[in-house]
Structure formats: C-alpha cells, structure tokens
MARVEX-946470 format. One line per 5 residues: number of its first residue (from 1); their letters; for each residue x, y, z of N, C-alpha, C. Coordinates in Angstrom, 3 decimals. Layout:
% residues N
NUM> A> X/Y/Z/X/Y/Z/X/Y/Z  ... $
//
This chain:
% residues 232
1> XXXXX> -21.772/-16.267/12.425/-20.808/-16.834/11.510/-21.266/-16.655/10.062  -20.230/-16.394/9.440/-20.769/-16.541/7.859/-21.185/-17.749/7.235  -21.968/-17.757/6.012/-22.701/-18.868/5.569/-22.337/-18.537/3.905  -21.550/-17.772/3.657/-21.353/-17.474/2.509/-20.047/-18.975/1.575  -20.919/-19.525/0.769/-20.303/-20.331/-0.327/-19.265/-19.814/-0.057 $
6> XXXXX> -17.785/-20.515/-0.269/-16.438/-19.745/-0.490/-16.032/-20.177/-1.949  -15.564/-18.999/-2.434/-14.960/-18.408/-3.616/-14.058/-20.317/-4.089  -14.386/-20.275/-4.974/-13.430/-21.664/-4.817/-12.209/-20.771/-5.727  -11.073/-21.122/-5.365/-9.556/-20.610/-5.955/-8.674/-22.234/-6.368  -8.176/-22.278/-7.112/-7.769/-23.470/-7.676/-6.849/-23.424/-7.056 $
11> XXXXX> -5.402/-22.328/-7.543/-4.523/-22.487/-6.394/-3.970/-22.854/-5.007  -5.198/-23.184/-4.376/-4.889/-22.746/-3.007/-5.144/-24.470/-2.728  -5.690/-25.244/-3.997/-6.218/-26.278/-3.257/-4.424/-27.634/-3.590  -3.502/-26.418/-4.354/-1.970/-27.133/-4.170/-1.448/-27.088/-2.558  -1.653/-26.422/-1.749/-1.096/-26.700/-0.116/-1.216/-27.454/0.600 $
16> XXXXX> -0.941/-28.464/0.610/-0.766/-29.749/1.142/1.054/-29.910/1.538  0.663/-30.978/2.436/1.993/-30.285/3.403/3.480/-30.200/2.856  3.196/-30.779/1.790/4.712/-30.823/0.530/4.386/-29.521/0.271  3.814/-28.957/-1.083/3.464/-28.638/-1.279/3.591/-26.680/-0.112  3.208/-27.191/1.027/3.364/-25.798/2.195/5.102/-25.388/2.295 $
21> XXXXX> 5.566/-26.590/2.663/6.999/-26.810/2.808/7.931/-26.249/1.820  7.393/-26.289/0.374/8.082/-26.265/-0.850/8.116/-24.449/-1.058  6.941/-24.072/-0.196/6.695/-22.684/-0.476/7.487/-22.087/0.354  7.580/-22.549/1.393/8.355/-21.847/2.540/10.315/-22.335/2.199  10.692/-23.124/1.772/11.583/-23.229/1.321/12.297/-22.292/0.101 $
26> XXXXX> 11.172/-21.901/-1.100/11.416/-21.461/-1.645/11.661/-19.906/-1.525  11.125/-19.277/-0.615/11.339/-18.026/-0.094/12.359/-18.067/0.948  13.040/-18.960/1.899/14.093/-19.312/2.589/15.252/-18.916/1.882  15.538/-19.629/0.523/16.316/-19.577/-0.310/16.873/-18.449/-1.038  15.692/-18.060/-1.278/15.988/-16.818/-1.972/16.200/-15.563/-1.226 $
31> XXXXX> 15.502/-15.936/0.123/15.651/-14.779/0.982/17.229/-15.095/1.511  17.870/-15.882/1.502/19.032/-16.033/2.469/20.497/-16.217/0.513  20.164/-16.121/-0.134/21.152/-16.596/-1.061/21.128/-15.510/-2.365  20.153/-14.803/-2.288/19.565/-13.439/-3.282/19.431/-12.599/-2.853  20.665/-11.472/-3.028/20.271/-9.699/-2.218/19.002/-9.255/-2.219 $
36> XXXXX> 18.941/-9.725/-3.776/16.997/-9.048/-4.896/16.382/-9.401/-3.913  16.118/-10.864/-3.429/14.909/-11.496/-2.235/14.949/-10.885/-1.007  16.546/-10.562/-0.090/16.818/-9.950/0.791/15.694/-8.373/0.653  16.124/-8.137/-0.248/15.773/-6.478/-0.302/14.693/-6.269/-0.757  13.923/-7.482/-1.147/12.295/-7.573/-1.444/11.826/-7.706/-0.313 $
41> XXXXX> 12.075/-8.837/0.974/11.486/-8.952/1.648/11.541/-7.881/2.599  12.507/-6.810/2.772/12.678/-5.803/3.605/11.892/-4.936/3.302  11.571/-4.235/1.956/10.817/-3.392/1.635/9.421/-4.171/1.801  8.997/-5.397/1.426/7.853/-5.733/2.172/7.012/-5.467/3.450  8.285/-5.885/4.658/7.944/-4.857/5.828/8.163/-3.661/5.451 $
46> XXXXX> 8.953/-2.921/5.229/8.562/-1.775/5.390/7.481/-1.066/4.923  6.953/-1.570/3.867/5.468/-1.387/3.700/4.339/-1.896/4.493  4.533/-3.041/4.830/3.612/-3.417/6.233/3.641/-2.414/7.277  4.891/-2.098/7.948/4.785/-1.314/9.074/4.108/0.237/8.269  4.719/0.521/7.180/3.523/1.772/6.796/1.998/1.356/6.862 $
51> XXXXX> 2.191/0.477/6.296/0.218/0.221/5.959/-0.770/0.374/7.878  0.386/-0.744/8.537/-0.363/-0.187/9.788/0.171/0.683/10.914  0.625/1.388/10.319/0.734/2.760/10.860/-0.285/3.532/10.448  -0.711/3.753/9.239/-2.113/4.393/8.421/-3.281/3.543/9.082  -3.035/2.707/9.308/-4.430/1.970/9.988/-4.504/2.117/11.444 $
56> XXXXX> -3.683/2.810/12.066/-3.941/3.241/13.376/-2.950/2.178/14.089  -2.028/1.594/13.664/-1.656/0.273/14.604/-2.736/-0.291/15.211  -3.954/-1.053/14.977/-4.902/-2.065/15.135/-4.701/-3.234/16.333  -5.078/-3.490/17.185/-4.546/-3.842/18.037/-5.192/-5.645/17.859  -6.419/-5.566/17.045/-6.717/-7.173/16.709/-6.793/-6.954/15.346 $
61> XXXXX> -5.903/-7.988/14.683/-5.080/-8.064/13.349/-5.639/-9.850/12.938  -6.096/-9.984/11.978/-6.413/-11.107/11.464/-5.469/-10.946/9.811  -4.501/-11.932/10.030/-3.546/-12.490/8.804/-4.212/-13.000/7.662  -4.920/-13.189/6.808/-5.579/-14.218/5.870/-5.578/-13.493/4.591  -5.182/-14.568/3.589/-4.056/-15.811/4.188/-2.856/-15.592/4.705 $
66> XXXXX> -2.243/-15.881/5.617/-1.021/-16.200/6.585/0.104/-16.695/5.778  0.099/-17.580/4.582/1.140/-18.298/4.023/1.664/-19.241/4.829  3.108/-18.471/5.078/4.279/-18.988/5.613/4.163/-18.347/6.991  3.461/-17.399/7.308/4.224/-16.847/8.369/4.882/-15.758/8.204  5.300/-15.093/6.980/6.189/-14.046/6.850/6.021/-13.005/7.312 $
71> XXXXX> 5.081/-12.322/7.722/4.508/-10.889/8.354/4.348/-11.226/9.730  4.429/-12.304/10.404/4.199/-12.545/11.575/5.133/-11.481/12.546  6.335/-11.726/12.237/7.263/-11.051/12.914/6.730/-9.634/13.078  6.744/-8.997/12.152/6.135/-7.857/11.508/4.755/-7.489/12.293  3.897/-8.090/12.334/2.434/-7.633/13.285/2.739/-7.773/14.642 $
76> XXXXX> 3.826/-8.862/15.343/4.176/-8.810/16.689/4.766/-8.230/17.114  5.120/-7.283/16.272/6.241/-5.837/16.762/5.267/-5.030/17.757  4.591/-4.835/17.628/3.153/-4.164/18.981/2.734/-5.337/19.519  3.724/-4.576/20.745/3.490/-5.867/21.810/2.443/-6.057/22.429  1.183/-5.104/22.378/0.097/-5.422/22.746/-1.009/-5.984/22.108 $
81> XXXXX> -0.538/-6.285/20.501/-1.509/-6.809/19.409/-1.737/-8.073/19.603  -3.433/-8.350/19.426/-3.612/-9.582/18.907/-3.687/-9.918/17.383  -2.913/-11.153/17.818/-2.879/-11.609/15.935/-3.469/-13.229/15.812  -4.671/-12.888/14.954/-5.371/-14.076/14.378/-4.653/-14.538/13.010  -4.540/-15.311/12.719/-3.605/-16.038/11.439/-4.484/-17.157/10.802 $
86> XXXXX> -4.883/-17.438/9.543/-5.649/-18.251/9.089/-5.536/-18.566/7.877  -5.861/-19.794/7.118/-5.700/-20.148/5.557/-6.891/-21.362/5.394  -6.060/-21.606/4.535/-7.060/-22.727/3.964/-6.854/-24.180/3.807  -5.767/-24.034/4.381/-5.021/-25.630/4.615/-3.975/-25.584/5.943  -4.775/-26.544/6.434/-4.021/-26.654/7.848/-2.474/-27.101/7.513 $
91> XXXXX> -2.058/-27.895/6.669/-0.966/-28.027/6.528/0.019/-27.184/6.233  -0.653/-25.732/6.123/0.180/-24.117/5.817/0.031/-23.730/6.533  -0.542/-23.430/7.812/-0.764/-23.465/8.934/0.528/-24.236/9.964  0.678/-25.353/9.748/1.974/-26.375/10.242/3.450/-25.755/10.137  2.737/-25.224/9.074/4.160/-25.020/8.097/4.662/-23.809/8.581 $
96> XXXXX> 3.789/-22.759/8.748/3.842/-21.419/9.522/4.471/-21.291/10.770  3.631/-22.082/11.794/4.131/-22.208/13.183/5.306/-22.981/13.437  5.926/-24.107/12.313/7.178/-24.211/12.608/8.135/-23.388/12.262  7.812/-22.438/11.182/8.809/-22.009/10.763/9.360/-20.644/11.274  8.233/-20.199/12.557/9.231/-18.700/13.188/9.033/-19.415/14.486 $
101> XXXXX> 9.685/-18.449/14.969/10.245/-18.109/16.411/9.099/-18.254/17.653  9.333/-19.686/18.326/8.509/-19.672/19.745/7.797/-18.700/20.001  8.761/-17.477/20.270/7.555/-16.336/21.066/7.352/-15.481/20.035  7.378/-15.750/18.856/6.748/-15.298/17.579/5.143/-16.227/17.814  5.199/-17.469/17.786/4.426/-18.365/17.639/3.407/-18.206/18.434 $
106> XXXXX> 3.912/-17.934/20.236/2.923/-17.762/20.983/1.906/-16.267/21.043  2.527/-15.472/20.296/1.365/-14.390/20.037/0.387/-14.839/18.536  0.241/-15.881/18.539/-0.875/-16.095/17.211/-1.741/-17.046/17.729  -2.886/-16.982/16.756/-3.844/-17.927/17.155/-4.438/-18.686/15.676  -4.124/-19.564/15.098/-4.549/-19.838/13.683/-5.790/-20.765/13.700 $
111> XXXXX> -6.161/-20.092/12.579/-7.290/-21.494/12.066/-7.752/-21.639/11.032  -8.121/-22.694/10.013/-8.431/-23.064/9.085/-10.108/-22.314/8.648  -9.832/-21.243/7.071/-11.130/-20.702/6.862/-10.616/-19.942/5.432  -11.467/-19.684/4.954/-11.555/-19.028/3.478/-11.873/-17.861/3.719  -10.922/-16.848/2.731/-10.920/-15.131/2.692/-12.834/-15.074/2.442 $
116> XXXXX> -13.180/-16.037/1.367/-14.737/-15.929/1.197/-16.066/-15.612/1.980  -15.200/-16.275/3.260/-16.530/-17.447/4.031/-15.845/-17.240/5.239  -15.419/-16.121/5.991/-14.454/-16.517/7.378/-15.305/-16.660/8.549  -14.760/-17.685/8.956/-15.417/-18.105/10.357/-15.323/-17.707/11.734  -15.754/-15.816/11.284/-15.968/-14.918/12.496/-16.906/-14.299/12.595 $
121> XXXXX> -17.266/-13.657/13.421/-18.935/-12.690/13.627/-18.177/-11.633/13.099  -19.823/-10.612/12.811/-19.331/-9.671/12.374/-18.535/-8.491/13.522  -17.630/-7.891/12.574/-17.436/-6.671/13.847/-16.402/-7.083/14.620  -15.680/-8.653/13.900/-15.011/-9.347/14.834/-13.552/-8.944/15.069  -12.733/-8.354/14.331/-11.456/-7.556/14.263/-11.111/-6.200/14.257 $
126> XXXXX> -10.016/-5.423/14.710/-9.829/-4.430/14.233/-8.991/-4.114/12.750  -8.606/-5.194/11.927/-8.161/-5.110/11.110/-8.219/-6.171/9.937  -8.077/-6.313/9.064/-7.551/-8.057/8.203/-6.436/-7.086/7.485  -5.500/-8.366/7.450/-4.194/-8.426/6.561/-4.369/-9.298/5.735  -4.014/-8.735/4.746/-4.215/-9.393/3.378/-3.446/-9.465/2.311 $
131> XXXXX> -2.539/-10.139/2.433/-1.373/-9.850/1.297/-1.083/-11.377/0.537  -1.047/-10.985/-0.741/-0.701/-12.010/-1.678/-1.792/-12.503/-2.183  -2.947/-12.701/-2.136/-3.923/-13.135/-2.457/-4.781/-12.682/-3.816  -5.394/-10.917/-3.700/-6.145/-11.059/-4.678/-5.753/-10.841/-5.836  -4.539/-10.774/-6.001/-3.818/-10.839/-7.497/-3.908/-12.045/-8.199 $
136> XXXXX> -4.365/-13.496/-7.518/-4.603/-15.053/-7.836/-6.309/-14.992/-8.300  -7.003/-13.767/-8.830/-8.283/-13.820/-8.820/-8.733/-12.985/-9.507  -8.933/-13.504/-10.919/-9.201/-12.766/-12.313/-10.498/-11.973/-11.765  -11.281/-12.537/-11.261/-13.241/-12.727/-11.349/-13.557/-11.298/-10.962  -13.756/-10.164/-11.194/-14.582/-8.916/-10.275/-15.478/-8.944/-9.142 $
141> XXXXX> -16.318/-10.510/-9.765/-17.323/-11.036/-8.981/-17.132/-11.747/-7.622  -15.867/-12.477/-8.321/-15.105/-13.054/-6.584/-14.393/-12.437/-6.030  -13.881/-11.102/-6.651/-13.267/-10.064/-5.810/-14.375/-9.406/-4.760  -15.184/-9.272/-5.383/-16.482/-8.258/-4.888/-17.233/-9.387/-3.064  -16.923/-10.592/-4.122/-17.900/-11.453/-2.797/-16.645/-11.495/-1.224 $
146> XXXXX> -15.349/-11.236/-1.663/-14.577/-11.241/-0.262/-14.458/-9.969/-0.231  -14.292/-8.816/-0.963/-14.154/-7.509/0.024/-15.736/-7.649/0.916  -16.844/-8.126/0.525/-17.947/-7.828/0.971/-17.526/-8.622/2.375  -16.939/-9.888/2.556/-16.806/-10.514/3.411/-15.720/-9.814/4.559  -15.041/-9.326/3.912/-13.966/-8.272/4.438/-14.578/-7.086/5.675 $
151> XXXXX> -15.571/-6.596/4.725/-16.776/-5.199/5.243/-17.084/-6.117/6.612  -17.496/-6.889/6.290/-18.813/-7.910/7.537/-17.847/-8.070/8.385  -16.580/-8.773/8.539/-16.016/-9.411/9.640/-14.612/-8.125/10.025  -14.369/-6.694/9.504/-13.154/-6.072/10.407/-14.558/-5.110/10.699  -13.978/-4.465/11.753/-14.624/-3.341/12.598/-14.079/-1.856/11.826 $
156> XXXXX> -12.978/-2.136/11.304/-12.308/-1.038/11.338/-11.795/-0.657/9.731  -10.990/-1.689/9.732/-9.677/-1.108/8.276/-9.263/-2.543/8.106  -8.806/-2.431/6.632/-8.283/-3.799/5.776/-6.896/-3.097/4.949  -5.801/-4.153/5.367/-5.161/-3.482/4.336/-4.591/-5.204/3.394  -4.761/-4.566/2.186/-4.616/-5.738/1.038/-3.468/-5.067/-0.077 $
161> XXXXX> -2.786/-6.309/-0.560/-1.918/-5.761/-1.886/-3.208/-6.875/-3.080  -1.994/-5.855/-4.607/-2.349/-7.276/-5.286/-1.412/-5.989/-6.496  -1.908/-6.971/-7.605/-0.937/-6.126/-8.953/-1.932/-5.015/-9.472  -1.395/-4.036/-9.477/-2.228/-3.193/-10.674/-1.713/-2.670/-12.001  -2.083/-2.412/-12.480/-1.583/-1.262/-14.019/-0.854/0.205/-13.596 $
166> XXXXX> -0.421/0.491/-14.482/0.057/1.671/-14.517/1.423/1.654/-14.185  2.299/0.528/-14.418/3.537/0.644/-13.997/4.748/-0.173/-15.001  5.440/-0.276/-15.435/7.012/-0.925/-16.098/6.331/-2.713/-16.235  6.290/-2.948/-15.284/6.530/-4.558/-15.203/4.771/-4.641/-15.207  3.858/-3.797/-15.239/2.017/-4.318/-15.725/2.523/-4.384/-17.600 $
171> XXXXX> 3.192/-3.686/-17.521/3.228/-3.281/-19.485/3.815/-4.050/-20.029  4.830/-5.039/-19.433/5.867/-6.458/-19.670/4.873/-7.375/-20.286  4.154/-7.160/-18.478/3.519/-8.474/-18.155/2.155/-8.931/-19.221  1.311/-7.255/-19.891/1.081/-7.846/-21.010/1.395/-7.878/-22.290  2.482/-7.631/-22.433/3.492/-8.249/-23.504/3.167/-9.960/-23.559 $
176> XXXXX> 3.581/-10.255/-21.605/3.820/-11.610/-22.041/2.857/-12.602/-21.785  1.743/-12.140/-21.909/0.157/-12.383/-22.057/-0.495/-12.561/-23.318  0.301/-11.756/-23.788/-0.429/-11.477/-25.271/0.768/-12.736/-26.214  1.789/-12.580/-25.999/2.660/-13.926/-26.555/2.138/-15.357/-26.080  1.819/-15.479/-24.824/1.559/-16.800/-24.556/-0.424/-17.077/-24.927 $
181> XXXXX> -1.148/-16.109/-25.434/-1.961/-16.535/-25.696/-2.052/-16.401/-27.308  -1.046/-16.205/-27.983/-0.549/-16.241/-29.706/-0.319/-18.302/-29.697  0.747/-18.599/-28.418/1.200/-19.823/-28.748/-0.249/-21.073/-27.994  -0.817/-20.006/-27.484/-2.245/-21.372/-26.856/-2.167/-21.587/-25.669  -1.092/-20.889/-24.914/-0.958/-21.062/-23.238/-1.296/-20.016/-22.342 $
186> XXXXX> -2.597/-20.329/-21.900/-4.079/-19.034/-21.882/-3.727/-19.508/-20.237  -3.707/-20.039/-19.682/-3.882/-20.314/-18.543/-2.930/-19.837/-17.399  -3.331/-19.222/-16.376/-2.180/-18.384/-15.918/-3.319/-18.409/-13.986  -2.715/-18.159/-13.166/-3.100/-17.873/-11.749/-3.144/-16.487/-11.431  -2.751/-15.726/-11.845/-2.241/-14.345/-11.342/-2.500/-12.967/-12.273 $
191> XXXXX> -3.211/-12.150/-11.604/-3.563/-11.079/-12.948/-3.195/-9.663/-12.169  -3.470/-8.941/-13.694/-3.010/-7.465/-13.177/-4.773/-7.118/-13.637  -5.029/-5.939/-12.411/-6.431/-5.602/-12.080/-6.139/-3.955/-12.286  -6.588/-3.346/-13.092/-6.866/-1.633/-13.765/-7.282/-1.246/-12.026  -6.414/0.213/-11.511/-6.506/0.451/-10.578/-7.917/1.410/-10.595 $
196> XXXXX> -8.188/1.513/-11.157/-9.857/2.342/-11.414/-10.484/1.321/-11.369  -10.634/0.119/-11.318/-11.473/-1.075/-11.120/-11.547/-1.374/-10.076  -10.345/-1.679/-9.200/-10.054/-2.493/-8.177/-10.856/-1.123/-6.853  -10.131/0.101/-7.313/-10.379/1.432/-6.673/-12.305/1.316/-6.473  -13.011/1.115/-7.365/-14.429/1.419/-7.659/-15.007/-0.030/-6.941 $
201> XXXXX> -14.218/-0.829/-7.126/-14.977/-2.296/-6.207/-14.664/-1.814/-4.504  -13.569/-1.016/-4.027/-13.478/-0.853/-2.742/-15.057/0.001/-2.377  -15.049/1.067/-3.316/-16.019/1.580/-2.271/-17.432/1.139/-2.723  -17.416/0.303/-3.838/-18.979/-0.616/-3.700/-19.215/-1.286/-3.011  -17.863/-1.900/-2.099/-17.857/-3.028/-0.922/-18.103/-2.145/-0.021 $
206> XXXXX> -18.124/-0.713/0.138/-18.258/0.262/1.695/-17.077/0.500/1.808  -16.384/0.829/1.570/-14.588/0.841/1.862/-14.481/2.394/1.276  -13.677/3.576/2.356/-12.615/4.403/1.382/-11.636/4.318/1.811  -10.617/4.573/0.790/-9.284/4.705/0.517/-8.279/5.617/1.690  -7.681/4.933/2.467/-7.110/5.825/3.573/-5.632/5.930/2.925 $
211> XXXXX> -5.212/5.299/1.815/-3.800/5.591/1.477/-3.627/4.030/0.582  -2.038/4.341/-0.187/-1.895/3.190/-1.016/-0.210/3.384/-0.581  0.529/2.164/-1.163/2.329/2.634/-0.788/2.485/1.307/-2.196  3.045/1.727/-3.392/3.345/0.736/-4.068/4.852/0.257/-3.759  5.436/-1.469/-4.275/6.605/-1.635/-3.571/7.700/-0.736/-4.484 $
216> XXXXX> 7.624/-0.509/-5.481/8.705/0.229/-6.287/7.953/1.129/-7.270  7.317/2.609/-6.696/7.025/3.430/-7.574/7.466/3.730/-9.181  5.852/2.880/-10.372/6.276/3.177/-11.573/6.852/1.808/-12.197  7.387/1.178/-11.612/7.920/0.219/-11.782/7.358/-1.210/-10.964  7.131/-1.538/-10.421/6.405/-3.091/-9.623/4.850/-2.770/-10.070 $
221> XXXXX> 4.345/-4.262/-9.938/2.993/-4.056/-10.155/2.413/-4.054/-8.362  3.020/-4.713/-7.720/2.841/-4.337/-6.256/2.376/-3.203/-5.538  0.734/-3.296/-5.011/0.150/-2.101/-4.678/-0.432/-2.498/-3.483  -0.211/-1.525/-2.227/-0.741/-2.069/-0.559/-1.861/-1.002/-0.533  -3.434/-1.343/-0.302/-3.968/-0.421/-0.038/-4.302/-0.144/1.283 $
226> XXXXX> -4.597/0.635/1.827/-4.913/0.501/3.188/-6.770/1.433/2.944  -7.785/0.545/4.059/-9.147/1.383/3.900/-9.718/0.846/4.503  -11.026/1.725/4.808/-11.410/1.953/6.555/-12.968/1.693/5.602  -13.846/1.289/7.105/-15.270/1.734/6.393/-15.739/2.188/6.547  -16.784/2.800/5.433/-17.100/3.966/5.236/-17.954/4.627/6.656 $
231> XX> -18.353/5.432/7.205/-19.513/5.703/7.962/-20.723/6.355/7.263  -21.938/5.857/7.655/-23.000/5.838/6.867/-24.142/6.970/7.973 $
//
C-alpha cells in the first residue's frame, strides 16, 4: 500500500453530501435542458471510448476521481471490464451509485482514497481514468507526486485530461486572469498547464505519450492524454 502524504487539494474538501448532490444536479440540468451540455457530454464519451481504445481496451480500469459517475456507463460498455471507482469523499461516492443504473452500479467497486496516496499495491490495475482533476492543481510538484503515484499503482496505461495552452479559450482565459488579478481577485481552483510542461512531467514520471484527442481542436482547453510506461 502506499504511504505517500496525499496532495492536500482544497477543492475536494467541498464534497460533502450537499455539496455531491449539488454537483450531480448541476450537470443533470444542463445535460437534459442545454444542447451545448448535451453535445459536451457526448463528445466527452466519445473521447473516452477513443482514449481506451488507444489503451488497448484495459480490462481493470480504476476511475479516480469518479465524481458523479459520469463515465461509468462509458467503461461498462466492455462487458468483460473491471471497474474500480474511487474519490475522496464517500458522500460522492453515494452520490455516484445512486445516480446510474443498477446494472451500471453492479459492475463497480468504489472506495474512498486520494489520486496522491491510493490505497492499492503496486502493479495493481490495467489502467487509471482520470478525468477532471489535474486542471484543479497549479503545483508541478503536486502534479509530479500523483503521476509518480499513477507509475506505482497501473500496470499498464493512464489516461488523464486537464487544460492546456495553445488554443482560443487558453488565450481568453488569460485575458481573464490577468483582469481579475488588476482588480485583487487572485484566487482561482483551476489552471491552464503549457503543454511542453505537462508533456516533460509525463515522461519524468516514466510515462510516454501513446496519443492525445483534444475536445474541440484549437479551440477548448480540454486535452485527453493517453500513456503507457515506459519499458526500461
């Protein structure tokens, strides 16, 4: 098991079961009342099912973080996959398993653990899923300490999004970075990471690059990488 300190993330310590509920509601909404959300969340899978298709379709898949549940559907499409699902608050966890489908539900297995610090041996998956997360994590340093954790606990391949540069809405976004730290409102959860950075921390963690699929080429800051480790 790992013994590694976990990354403390401020964000994550809002999920509490309001709080889980409010999240999963809020993507309900928008997914069922907004084409934009409709057609976000579709191209979402469809980038999932690319990412593990490039990863070989993986047959043990660890979710973390899991959220809501939203990819669930999505990894149980291979009916022979196991899927581990995990976060950091059991009450998102609650929130998950009520919110899909019985025999959605019964192909998962969840449990409470940090992307930092996960509470598996090494060698223990054929995959981690990783979406939404390291875009909530300015630090290089706390990026560096979970891909390392990443290396230790899949056997195989990781596939992760997060924001990068080089696109329409990175060049907005520091527009509106640079305005809100003119008026004193410095404080923000979510960053855009220079893809020559993020690129150069994969393979210091042991990782190469088996492919990338951004959600709207040029335009989204949304980037899925998919990567295997290295052989030595």
């Amino acid at each position: 098991m790992s013994k590694t300190p976990p990354v403390e993330l401020g964000f994550s310590r809002q999920y509490d079961r309001g709080h889980s509920e409010q999240y999963l509601e809020r993507h309900q909404e928008g997914w069922g009342r907004r084409l934009s959300r409709r057609l976000s969340l579709w191209r979402d899978e469809q980038v999932a099912r690319h990412a593990l298709s490039l990863a070989d379709d993986p047959g043990l898949v660890l979710d973390l973080p899991c959220g809501a549940g939203r990819f669930w559907p999505v990894l149980a499409e291979e009916p022979n996959r196991m899927i581990l699902a995990a976060a950091t608050s059991a009450d998102m966890l609650a929130v998950a398993r009520a919110s899909q489908s019985a025999d959605v539900v019964a192909r998962v297995e969840s449990f409470v653990t940090s992307a930092s610090a996960i509470d598996l041996g090494a060698n223990a998956v054929d995959c981690i899923f990783c979406i939404r997360l390291l875009h909530h994590i300015q630090s290089a340093e706390s990026r560096r300490v979970i891909l390392r954790e990443f290396h230790r606990v899949t056997r195989d391949t990781v596939i992760l999004s997060l924001w990068v540069d080089g696109n329409y809405k990175a060049w907005k976004r520091r527009r509106l970075e640079r305005q809100r730290a003119e008026e004193g409102r410095i404080e923000q959860n979510r960053f855009v990471v220079p893809r020559a950075d993020i690129e150069s921390e994969f393979h210091q963690a042991g990782f190469r690059i088996l492919g990338h699929k951004d959600f709207l080429p040029g335009y989204a800051m949304w980037r899925t990488y998919i990567l295997r480790k290295k052989e030595y």
